[in-house]
C-alpha positions as CSV (number, residue, x, y, z in Angstrom):
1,X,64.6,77.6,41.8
2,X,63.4,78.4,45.3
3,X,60.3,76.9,46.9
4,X,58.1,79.3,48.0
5,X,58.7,78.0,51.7
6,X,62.2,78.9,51.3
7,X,61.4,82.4,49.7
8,X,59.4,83.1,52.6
9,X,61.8,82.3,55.0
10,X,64.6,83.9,54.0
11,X,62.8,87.3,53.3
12,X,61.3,87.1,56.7
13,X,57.9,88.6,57.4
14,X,57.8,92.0,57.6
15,X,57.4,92.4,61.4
16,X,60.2,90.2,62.1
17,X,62.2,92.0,59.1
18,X,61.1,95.4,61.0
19,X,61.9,93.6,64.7
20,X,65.3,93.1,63.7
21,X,66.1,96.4,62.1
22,X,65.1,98.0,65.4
23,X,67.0,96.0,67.7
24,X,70.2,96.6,65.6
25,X,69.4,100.5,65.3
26,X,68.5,100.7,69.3
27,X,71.9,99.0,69.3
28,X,73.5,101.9,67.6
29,X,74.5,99.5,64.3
30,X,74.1,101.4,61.1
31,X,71.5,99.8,59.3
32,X,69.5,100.1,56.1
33,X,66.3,98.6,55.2
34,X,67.0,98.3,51.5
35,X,66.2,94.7,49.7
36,X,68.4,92.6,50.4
37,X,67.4,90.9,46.9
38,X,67.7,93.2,43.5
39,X,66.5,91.4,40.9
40,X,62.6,89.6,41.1
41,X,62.4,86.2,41.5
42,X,63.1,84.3,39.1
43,X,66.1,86.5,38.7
44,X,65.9,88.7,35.5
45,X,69.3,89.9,35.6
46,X,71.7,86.8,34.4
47,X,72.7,86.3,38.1
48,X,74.5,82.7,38.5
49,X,71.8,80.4,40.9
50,X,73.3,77.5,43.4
51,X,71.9,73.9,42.1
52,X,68.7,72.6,43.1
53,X,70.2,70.6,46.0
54,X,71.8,73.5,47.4
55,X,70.3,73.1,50.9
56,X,70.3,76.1,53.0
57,X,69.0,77.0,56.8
58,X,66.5,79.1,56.3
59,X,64.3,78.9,59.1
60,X,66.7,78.9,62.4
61,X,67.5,82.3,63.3
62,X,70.2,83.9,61.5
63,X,71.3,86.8,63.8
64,X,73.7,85.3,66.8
65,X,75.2,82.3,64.8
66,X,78.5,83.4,65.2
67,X,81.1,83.1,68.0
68,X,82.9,85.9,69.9
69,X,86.3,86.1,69.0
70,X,89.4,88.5,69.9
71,X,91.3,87.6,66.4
72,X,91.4,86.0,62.8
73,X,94.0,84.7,60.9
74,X,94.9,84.1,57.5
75,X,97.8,81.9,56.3
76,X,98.4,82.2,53.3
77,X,98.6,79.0,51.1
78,X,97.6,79.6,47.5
79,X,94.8,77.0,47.4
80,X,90.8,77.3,48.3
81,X,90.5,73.8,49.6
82,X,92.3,71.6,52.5
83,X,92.3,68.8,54.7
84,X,89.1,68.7,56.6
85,X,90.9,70.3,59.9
86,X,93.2,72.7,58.8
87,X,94.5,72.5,62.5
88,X,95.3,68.9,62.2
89,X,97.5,69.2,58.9
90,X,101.0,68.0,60.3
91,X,103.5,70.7,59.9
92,X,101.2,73.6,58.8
93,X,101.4,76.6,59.9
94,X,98.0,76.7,61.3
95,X,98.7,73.4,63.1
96,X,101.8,75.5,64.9
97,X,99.8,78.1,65.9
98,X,97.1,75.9,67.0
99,X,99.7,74.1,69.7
100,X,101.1,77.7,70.6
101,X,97.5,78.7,71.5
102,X,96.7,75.5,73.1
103,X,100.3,75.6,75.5
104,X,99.5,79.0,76.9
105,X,98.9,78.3,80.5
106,X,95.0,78.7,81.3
107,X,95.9,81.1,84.2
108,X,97.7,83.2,82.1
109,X,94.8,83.1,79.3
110,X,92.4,83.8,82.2
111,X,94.4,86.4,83.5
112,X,93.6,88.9,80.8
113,X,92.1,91.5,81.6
114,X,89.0,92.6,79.6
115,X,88.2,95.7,80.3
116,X,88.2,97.6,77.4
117,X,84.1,98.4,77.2
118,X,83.9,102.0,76.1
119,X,81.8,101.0,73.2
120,X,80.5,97.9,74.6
121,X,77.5,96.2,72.4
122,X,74.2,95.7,74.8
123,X,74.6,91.6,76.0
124,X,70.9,91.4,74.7
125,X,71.9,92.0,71.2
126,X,72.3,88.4,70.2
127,X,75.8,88.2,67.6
128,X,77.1,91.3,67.9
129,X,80.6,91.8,70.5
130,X,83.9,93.6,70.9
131,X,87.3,91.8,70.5
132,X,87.7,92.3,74.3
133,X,84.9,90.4,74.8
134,X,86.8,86.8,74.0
135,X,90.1,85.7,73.8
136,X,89.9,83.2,71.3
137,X,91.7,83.0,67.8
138,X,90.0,81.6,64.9
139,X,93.0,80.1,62.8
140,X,92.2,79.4,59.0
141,X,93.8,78.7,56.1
142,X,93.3,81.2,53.0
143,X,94.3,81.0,49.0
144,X,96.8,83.8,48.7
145,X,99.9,83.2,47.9
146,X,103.1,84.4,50.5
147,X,104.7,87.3,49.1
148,X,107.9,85.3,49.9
149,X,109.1,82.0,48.8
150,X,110.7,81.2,51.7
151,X,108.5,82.1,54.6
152,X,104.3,82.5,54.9
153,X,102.2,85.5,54.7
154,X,99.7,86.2,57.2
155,X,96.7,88.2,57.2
156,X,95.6,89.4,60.7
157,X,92.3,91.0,61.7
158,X,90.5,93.1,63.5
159,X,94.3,94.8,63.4
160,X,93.8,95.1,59.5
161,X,97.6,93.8,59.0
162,X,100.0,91.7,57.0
163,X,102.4,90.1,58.3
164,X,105.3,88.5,56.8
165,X,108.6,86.7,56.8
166,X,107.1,83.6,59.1
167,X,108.4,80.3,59.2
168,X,106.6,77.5,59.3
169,X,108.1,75.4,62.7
170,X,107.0,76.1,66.1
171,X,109.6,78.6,66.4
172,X,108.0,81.0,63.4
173,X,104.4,80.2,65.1
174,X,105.8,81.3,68.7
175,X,107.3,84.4,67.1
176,X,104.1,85.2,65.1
177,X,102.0,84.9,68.4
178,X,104.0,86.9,70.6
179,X,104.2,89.5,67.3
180,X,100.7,90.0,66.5
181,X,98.3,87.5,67.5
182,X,98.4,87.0,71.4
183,X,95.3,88.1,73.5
184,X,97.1,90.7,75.3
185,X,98.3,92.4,72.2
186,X,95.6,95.6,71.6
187,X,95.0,96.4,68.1
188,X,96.5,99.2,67.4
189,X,99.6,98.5,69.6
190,X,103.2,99.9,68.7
191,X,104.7,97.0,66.9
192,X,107.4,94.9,68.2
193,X,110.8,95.3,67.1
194,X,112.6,92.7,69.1
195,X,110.8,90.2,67.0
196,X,112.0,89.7,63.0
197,X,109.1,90.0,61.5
198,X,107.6,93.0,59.0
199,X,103.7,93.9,59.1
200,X,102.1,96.7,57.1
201,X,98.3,98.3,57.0
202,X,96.2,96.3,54.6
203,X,96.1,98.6,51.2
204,X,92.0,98.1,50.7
205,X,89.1,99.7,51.9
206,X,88.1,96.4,52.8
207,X,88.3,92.7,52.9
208,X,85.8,90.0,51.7
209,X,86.2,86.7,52.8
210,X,84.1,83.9,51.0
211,X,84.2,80.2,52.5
212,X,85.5,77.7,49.9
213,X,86.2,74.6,52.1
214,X,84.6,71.7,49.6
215,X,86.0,69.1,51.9
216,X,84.5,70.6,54.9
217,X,81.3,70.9,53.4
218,X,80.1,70.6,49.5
219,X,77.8,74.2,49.2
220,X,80.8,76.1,50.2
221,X,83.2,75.0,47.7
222,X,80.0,75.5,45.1
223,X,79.0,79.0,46.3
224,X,82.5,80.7,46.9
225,X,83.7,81.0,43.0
226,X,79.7,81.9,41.9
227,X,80.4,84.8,45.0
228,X,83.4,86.0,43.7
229,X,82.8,86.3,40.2
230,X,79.6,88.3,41.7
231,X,81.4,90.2,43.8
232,X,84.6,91.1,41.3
233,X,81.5,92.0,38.9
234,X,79.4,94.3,40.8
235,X,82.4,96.2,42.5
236,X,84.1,97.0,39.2
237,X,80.4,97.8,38.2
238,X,80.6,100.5,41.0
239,X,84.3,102.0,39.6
240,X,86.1,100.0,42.4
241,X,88.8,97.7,41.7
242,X,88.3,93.9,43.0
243,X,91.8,91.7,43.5
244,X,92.4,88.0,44.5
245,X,95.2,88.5,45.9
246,X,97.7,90.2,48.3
247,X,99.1,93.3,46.6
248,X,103.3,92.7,46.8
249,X,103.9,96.5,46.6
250,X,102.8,96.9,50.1
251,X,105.9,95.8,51.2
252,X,107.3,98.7,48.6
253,X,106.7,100.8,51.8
254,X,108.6,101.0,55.0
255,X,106.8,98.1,57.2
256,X,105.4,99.1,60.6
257,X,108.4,98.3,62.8
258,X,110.7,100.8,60.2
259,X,109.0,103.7,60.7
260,X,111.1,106.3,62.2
261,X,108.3,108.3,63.7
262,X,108.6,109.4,67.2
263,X,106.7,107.0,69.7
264,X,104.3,109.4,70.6
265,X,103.1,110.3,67.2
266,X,103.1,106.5,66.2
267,X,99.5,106.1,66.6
268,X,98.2,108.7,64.6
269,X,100.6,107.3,61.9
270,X,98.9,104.2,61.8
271,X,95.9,105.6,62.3
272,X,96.5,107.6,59.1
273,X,97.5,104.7,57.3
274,X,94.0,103.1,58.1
275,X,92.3,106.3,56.9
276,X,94.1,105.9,53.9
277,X,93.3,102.3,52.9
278,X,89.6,103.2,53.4
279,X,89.7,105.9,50.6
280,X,91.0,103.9,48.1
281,X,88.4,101.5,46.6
282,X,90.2,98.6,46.0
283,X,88.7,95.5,48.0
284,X,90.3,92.4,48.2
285,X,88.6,89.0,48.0
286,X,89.9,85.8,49.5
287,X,88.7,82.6,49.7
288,X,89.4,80.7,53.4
289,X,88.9,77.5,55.2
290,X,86.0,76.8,57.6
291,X,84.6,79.7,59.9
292,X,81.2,77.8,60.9
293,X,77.7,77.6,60.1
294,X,77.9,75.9,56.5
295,X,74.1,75.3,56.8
296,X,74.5,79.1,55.9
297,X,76.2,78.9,52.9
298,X,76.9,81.4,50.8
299,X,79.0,82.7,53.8
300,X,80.7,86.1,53.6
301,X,82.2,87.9,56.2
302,X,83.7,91.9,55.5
303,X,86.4,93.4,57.2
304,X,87.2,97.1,57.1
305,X,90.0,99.3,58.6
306,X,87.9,100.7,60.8
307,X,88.3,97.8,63.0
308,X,84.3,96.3,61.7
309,X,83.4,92.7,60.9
310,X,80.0,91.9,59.2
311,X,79.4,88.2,58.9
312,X,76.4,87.4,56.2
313,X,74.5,84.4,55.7
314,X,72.6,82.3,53.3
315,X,74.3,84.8,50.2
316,X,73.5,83.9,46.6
317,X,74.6,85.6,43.7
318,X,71.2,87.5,43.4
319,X,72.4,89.4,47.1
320,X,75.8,90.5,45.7
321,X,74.7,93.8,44.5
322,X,72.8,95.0,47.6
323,X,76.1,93.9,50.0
324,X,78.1,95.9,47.4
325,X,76.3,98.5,47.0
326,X,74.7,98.9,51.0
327,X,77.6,97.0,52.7
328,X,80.4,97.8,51.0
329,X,80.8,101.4,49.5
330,X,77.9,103.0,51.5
331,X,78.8,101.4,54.8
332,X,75.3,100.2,55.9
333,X,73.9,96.6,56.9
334,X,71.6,94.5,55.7
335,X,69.3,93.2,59.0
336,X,68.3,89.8,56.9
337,X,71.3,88.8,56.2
338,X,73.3,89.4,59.7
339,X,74.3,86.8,61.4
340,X,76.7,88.9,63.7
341,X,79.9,90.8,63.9
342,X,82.4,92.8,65.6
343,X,82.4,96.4,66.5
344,X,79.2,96.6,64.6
345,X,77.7,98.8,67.2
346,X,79.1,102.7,66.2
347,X,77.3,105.3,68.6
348,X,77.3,108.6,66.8
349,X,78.4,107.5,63.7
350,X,75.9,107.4,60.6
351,X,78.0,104.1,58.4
352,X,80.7,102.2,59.5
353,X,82.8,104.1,57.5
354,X,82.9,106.8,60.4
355,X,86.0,107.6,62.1
């Protein structure tokens, strides 16, 4: 059970609660100011609680704990735990792609132009940035399985693809940089057919990822499978359909780089591809390796084809149905439990669902 210190601090007073709203709606974010919470306190409702020990941050501030980033990736594994540094592990894919990224020559790194700032997020608004605003790649490990036997499957965002057909040797990890994961490589580029690889548009309207790394960090491998079972729960409870894993079929359609559309009407195929994985109400929940601040655990971060990342903190069980409910089908955040994002801030637009 909560302490009342704890209660306090992670409901926030209600000028700081009001503070941060503002800042995020001056910031053009779509924002709600529902509870973030449900059910009272002690929960009514049945809702799974993390053990007394369960420590959590609740007194730093949340908003701005996360890092600027141009691109995540996935690789797919089947489990939802690894070594300590899934980097490190000799031979793994994400160890590959970790020495491609580290041999690219720090001019040439440096030599990236970022100049794409048409929606740029205000610099005062502490967490909240656009891919062009880094060029680093957050590499991590995630438990679903490759839709191959003989070669990986990896999940690649903000571009909202999957990838597959990747070998894991330091050829495959050259070939799945220079394919979809290099810096200079916009999101919605044409793909590349030189290279042997197949990537389709994601089929959800969006993508929950849920920390699980016990050997990183103890809460995390504790709060994933209470989040998921909440989150598989309250979605279905909503006439959406929840999934664990990658959906073979996509690769039923023709993949990216066999489309015979004319280059000039390429973009507003993908485009429509995008719009049509957002109108389908399936989500897909995976579990991943360590993406920072575990002294926020429950972590959760949301992808969605619009190119939008929210990243949530301290998430129990007891938040779920808010996220799902605000977050996830109405398209709206929750200030309290922001710790940042990308392309959060959507001028004009009403949800993040806008186009």
């Amino acid at each position: 059970m909560f302490t009342v210190r704890r209660i306090r601090s992670l409901l926030g007073s209600p000028v700081e609660k009001q503070s941060i709203y503002e800042q995020l709606d001056a910031s053009d974010v779509p924002v709600t100011s529902a509870d973030c919470r449900t059910c009272s306190n002690p929960c009514d409702q049945g809702h799974d609680n993390y053990p007394s020990r369960f420590n959590v941050d609740y007194n730093s501030q949340l908003l701005g704990t996360v890092k600027p980033y141009r691109r995540q990736v996935l690789v797919s594994t089947g489990q939802s735990d690894w070594d300590r540094e899934v980097t490190k592990t000799v031979g793994s894919l994400a160890s590959l792609l970790l020495h491609v990224q580290e041999s690219m020559p720090v001019d040439a790194m440096a030599a990236i132009q970022l100049t794409d700032h048409d929606n740029a997020t205000p610099r005062s608004t502490a967490g909240l940035f656009q891919p062009t605003d880094s060029n680093r790649v957050s590499i991590l490990n995630a438990n679903h399985h490759s839709i191959h036997d003989d070669s990986e499957t990896v999940v690649v965002f903000p571009d909202y693809k999957v990838v597959t057909h990747i070998r894991s040797s330091p050829e495959g990890a050259q070939a799945l940089w220079d394919f979809a994961i290099d810096p200079v490589i916009g999101r919605c580029s044409l793909p590349n057919k030189q290279i042997p690889l197949k990537s389709w548009i994601l089929p959800y309207a969006c993508v929950v990822l849920l920390c699980s790394h016990k050997k990183r960090d103890n809460r995390c491998g504790i709060a994933a499978p209470k989040l998921e079972h909440a989150f598989m729960q309250n979605l279905e409870a909503q006439g959406w359909h929840a999934e664990t894993d990658i959906d073979a079929s996509v690769c039923d359609e023709d993949a990216l780089e066999d489309l015979t559309t004319a280059e000039s009407d390429l973009q507003h195929e993908l485009d429509e591809k995008l719009k049509k994985s957002s109108e389908s109400r399936r989500v897909l929940i995976l579990r991943t390796s360590h993406i920072g601040g575990h002294k926020y655990a429950g972590n959760c971060v949301i992808y969605t084809p619009q190119g939008s990342c929210v990243w949530y903190g301290r998430v129990s069980p007891h938040e779920v149905e808010s996220i799902v409910t605000n977050t996830i089908v109405g398209g709206l955040i929750l200030p309290p439990l922001l710790r940042g994002g990308l392309n959060l801030s959507r001028p004009g637009c009403q949800t993040l669902y806008d186009w």
